[in-house]
KEVO-659382 format. One record per residue (C-alpha): residue number from 1; residue in one letter; chain; x, y, z. Coordinates in Angstrom, 1 decimal, padded with zeros to 4 digits. Layout:
REM KEVO-659382
[NUM,"a","A",[X,Y,Z]],
...
This chain:
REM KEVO-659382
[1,"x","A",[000.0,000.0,000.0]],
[2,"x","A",[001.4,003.3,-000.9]],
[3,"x","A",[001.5,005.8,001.9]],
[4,"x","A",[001.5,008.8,-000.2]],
[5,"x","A",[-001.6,010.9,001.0]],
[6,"x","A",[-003.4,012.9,-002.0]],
[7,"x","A",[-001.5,016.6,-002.1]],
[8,"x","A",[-005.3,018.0,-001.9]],
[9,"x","A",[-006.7,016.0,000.7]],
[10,"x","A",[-008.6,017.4,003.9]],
[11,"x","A",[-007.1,014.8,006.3]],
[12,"x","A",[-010.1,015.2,009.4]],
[13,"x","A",[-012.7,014.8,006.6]],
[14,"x","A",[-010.9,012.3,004.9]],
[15,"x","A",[-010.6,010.3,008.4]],
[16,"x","A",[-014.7,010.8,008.7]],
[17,"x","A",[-015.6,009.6,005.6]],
[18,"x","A",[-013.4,006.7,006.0]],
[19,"x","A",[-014.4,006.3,009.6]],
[20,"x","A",[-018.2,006.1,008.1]],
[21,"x","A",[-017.3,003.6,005.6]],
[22,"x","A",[-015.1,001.2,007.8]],
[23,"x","A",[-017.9,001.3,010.5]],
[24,"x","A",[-015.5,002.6,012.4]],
[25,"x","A",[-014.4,003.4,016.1]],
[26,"x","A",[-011.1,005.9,017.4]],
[27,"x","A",[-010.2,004.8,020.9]],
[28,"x","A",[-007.7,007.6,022.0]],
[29,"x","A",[-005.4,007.4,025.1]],
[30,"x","A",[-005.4,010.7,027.1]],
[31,"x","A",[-001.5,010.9,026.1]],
[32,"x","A",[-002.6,011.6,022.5]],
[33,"x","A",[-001.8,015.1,020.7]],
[34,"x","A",[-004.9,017.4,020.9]],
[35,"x","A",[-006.2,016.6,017.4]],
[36,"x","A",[-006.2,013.1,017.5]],
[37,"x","A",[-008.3,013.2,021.1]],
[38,"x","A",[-010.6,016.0,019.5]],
[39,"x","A",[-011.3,013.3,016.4]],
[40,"x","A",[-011.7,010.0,018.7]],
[41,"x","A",[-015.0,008.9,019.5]],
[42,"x","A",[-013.7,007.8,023.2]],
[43,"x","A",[-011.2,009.3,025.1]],
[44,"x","A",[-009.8,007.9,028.2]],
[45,"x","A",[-007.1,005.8,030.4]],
[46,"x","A",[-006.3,002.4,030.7]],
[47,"x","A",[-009.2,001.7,032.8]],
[48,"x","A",[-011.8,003.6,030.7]],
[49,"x","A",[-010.1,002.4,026.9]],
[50,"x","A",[-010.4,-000.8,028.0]],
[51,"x","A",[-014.1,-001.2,029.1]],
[52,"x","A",[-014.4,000.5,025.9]],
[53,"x","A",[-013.0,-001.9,023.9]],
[54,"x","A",[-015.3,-004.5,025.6]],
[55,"x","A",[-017.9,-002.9,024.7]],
[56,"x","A",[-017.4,-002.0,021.4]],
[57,"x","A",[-020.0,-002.9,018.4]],
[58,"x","A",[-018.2,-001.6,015.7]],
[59,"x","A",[-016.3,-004.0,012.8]],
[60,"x","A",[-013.0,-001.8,012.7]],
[61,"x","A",[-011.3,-000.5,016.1]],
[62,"x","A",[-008.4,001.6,015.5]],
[63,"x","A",[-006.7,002.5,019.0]],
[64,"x","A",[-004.7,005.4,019.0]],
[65,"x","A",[-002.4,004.7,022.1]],
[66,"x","A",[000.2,002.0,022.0]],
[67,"x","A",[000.7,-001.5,021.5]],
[68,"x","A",[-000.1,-003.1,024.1]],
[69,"x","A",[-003.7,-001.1,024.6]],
[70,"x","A",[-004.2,-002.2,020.6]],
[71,"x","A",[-003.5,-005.7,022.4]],
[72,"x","A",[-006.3,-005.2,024.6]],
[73,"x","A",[-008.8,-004.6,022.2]],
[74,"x","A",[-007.9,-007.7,020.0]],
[75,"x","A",[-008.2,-009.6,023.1]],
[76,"x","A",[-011.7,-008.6,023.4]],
[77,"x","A",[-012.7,-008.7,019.6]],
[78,"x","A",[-010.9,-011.3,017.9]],
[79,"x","A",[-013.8,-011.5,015.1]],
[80,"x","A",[-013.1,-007.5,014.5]],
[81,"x","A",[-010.4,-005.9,012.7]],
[82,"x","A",[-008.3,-003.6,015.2]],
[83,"x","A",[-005.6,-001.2,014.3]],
[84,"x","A",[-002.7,001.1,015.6]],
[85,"x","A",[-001.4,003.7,013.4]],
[86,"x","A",[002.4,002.7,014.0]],
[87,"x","A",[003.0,-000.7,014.9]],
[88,"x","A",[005.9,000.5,016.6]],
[89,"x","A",[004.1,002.8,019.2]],
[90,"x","A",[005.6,000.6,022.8]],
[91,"x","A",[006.0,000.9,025.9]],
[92,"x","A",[009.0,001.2,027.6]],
[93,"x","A",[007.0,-000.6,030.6]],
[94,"x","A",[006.0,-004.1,028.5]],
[95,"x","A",[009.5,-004.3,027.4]],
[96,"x","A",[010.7,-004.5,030.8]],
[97,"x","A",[008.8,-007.6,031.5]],
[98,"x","A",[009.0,-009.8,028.6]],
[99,"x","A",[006.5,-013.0,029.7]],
[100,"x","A",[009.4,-015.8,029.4]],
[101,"x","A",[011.4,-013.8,032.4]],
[102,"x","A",[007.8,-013.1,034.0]],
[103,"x","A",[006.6,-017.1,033.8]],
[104,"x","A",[010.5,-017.5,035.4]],
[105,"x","A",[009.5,-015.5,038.0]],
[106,"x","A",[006.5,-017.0,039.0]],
[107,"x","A",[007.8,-020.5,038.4]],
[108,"x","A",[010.4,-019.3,041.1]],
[109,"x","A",[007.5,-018.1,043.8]],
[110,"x","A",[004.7,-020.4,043.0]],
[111,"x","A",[002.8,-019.9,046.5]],
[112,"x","A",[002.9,-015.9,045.0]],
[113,"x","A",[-000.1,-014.5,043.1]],
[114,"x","A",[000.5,-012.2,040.4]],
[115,"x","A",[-001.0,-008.9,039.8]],
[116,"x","A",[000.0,-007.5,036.4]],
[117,"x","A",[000.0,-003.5,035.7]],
[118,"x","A",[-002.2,-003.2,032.4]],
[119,"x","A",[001.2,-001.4,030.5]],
[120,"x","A",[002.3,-005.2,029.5]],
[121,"x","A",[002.3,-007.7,026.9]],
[122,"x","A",[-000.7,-010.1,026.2]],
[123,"x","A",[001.8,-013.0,026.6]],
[124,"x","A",[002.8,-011.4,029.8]],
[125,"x","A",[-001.5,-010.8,031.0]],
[126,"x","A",[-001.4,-014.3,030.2]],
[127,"x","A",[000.4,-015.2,033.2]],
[128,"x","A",[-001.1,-013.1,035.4]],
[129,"x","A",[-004.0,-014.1,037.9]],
[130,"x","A",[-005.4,-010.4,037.3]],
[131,"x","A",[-004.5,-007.2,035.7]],
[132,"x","A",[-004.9,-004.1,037.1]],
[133,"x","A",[-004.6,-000.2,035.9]],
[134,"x","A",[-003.5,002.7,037.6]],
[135,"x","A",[-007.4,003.9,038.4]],
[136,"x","A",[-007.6,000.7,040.1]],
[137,"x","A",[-004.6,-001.0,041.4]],
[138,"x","A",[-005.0,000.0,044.9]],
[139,"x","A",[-008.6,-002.0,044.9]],
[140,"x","A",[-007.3,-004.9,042.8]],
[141,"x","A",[-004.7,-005.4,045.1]],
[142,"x","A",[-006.9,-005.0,048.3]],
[143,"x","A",[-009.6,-007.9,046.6]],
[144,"x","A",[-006.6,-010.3,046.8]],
[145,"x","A",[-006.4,-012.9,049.3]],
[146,"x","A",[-003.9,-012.5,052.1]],
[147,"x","A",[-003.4,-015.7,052.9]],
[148,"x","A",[-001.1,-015.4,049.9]],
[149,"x","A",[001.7,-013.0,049.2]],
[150,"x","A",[001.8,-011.1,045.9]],
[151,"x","A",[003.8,-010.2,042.9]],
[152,"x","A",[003.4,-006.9,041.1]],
[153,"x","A",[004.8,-006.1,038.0]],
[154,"x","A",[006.1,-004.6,035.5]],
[155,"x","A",[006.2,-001.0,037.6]],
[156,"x","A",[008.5,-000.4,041.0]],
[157,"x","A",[006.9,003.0,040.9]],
[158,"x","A",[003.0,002.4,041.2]],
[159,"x","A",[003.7,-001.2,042.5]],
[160,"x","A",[005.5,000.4,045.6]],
[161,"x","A",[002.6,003.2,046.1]],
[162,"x","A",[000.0,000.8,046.0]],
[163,"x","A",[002.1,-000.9,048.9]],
[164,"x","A",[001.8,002.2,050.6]],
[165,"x","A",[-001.8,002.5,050.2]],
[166,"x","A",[-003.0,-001.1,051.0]],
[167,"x","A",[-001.1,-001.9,053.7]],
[168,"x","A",[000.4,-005.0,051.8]],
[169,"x","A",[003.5,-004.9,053.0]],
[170,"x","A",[003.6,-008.9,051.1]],
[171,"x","A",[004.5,-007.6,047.5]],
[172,"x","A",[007.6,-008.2,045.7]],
[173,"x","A",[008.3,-005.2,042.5]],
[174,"x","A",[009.2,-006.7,039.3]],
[175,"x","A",[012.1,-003.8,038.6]],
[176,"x","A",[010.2,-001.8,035.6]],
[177,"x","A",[009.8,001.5,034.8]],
[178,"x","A",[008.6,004.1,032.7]],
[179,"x","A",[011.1,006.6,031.1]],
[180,"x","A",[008.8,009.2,030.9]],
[181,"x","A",[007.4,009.1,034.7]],
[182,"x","A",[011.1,008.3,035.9]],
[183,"x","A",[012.5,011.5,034.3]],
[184,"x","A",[010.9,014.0,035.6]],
[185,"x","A",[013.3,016.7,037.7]],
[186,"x","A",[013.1,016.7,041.0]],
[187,"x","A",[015.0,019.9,040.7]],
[188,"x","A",[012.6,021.6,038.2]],
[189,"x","A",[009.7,021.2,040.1]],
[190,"x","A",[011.3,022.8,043.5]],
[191,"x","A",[011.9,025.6,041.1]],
[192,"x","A",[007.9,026.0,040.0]],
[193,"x","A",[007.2,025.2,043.3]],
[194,"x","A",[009.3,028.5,044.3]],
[195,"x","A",[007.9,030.5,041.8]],
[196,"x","A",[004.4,029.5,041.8]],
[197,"x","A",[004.2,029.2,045.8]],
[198,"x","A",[000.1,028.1,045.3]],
[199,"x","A",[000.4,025.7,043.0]],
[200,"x","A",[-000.8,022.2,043.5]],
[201,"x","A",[001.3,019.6,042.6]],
[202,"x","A",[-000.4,016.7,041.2]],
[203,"x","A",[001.1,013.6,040.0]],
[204,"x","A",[000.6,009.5,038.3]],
[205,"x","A",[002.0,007.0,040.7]],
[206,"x","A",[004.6,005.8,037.8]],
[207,"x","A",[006.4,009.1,039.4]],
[208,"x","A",[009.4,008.0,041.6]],
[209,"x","A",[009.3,008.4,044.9]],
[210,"x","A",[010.6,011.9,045.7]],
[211,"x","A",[008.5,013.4,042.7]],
[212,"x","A",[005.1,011.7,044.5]],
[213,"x","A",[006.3,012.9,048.1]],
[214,"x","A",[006.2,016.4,046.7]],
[215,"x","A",[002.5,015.9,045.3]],
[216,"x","A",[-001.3,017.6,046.9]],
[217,"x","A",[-002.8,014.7,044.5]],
[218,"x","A",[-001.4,011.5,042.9]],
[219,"x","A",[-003.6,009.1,041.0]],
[220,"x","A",[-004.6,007.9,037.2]],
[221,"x","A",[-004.7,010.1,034.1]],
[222,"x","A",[-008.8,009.9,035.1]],
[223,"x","A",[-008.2,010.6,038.8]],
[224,"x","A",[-005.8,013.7,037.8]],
[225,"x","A",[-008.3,015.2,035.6]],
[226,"x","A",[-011.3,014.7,037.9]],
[227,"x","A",[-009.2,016.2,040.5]],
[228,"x","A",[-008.7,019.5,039.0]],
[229,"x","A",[-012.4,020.0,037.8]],
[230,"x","A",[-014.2,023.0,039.0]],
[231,"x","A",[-011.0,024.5,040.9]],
[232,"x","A",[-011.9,027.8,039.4]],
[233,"x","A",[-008.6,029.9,039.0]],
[234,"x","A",[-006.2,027.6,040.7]],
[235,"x","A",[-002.7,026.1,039.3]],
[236,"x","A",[-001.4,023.0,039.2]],
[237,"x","A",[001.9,021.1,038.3]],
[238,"x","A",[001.3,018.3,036.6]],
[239,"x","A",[003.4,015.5,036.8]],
[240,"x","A",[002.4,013.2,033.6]],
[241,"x","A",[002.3,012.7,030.3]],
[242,"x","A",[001.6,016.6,028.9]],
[243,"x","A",[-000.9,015.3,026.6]],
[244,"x","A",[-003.4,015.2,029.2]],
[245,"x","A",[-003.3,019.1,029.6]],
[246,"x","A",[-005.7,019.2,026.7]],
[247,"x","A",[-008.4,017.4,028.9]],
[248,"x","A",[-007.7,020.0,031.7]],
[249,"x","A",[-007.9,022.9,029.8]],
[250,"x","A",[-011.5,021.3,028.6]],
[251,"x","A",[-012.4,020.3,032.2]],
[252,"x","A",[-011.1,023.7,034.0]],
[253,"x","A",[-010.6,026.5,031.1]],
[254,"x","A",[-009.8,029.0,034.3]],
[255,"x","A",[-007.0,027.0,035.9]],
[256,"x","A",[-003.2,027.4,034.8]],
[257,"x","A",[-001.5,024.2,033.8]],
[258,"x","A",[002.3,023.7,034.5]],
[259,"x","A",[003.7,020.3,032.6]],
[260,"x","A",[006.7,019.2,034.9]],
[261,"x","A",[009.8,018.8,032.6]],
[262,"x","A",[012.0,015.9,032.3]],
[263,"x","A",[015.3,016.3,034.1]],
[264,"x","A",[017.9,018.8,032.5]],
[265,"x","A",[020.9,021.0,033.8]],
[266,"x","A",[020.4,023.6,036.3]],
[267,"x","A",[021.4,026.2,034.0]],
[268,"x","A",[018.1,025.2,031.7]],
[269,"x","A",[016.4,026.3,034.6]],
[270,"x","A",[013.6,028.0,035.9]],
[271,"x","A",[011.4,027.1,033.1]],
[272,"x","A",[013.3,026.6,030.1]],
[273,"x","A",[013.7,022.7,030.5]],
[274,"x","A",[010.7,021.0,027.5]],
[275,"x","A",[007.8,019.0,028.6]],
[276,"x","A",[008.5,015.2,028.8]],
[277,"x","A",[006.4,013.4,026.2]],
[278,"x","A",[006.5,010.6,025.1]],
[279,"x","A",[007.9,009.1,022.4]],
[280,"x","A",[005.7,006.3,021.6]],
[281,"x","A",[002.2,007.9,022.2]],
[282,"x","A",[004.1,010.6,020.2]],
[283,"x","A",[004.1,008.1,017.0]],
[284,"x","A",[000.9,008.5,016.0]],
[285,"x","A",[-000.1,011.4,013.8]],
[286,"x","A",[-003.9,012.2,012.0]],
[287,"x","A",[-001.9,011.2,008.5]],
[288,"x","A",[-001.1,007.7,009.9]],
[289,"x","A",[-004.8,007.6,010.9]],
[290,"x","A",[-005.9,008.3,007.7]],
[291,"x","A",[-003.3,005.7,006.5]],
[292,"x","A",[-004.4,002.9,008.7]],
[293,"x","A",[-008.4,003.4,008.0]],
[294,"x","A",[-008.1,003.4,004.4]],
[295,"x","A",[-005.5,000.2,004.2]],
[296,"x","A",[-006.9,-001.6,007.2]],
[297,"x","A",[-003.1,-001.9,008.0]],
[298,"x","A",[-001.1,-002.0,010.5]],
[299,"x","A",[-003.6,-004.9,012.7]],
[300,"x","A",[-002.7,-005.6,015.9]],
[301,"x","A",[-003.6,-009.5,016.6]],
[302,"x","A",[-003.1,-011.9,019.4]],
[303,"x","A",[-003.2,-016.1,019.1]],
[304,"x","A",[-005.7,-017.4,020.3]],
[305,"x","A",[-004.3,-019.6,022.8]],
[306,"x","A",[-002.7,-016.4,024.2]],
[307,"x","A",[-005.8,-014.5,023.9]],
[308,"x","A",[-007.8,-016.4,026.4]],
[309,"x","A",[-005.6,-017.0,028.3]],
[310,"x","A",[-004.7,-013.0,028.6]],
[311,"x","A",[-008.8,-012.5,029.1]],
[312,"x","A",[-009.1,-014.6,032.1]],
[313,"x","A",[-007.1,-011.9,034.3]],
[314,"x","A",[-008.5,-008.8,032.6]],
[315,"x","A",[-012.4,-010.1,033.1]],
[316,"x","A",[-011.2,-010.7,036.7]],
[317,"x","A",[-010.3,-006.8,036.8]],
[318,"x","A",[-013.1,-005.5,035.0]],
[319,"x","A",[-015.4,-007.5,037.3]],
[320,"x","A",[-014.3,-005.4,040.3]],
């Protein structure tokens, strides 16, 4: 298929007539750029885009996140065609827990149950006894039984905040994390801290630990934005993904919205340093949209030994 794209062509109308002729759904991570959100027909986190997905009753479902969200949908529709604009959108977070050295793992601590962060491989939710997400990880991990202990993987990050919440002190951390959560500047935000002395600092529990001890709020991309609804003319730091600042300009239109930067030198500082995106959700683009609708290409598929095995463990999560 060429991927030459017509010098003439309206790209949002082109998507919408091939979204009409497709029969169509755009699932869109909150992490998206502006336009793509503004075109899908569901915008959410993991928690949210996977319900979705479940629910869906359309014959094409292109997922404009990453991989292993694309993953989640096949699981769920393996009669439907599902797509992702660039097969190559990741996660620096399912890499670091490839299922052969997860099943290794568990083989090693079989009185352990497993409780799988949704940023992972279908092969790796495979070996899982349930997934969770970052809306709901705390409550997974309180439904499990104590007679048991528990290993959480593939994030140290949320795995040891949700420690800190339950009160299960019983969970080992797969060592996983993700490099845009683990690079934010611990100096940078004690700057805009300084020099916006009101400012609430809110944050997503993939933070490390001295970014989330410095945080008013910490909680999923959903919690975040739900958080800063209807605060009026307040500001906030916001220690995530900067694509969700679209949402909270939507949500709060009065509020002032600080993305935290990544780390950089002290003489980038105050202010200078560039938000801290990332690179995979940064991958898809509206042309690659259009590109995937009218090819039906790249599909994201999953065998089907795999698959129900994965969808034992999510059902068990969506069932809470």
């Amino acid at each position: 298929m060429s991927s030459t794209l017509p010098a003439d062509l309206d790209l949002l109308a082109g998507i919408q007539q091939l979204r009409v002729e497709r029969k169509a759904i755009i699932l869109a991570h909150y992490y998206q750029e502006a336009a793509i959100q503004d075109l899908a027909d569901v915008v959410g986190d993991s928690l949210q885009l996977a319900r979705a997905a479940r629910d869906m009753d359309a014959e094409v479902i292109l997922f404009a996140g990453v991989h292993f969200m694309a993953e989640v949908a096949s699981i769920y529709n393996p009669g439907r065609i599902v797509l992702v604009p660039d097969l190559d959108a990741g996660c620096s977070l399912a890499d670091a827990a490839p299922a052969a050295d997860v099943l290794a793992w568990k083989a090693a601590h079989p009185d352990h149950q497993v409780v799988a962060y949704i940023n992972c491989t279908a092969a790796t939710k495979a070996a899982a006894d349930i997934i969770c997400t970052s809306s709901n990880a705390v409550k997974v991990v309180e439904s499990m039984p104590t007679d048991r202990p528990i290993l959480f993987l593939p994030d140290r990050n949320l795995g040891a905040w949700v420690q800190s919440q339950s009160g299960r002190q019983d969970i080992s951390l797969w060592d996983g994390a993700c490099e845009v959560h683990e690079t934010f500047s611990l100096p940078a935000l004690r700057d805009l801290k300084a020099r916006h002395p009101h400012a609430q600092v809110i944050a997503h529990p993939e933070c490390e630990p001295p970014i989330l001890a410095e945080a008013d709020h910490i909680g999923s991309t959903a919690s975040l934005l739900s958080f800063i609804t209807d605060k009026g003319e307040a500001t906030f730091i916001v220690a995530t993904e900067p694509g969700i600042v679209h949402q909270m300009v939507r949500a709060n239109p009065q509020a002032t919205f600080i993305p935290l930067p990544a780390t950089c030198d002290a003489d980038a500082l105050p202010g200078r340093c560039d938000a801290n995106e990332c690179r995979y959700m940064r991958m898809n683009t509206l042309e690659k949209i259009y590109l995937a609708l009218r090819d039906l290409q790249p599909r994201v598929t999953v065998d089907e030994e795999t698959r129900v095995r994965a969808l034992a463990p999510l059902d068990r999560m969506l069932a809470l």
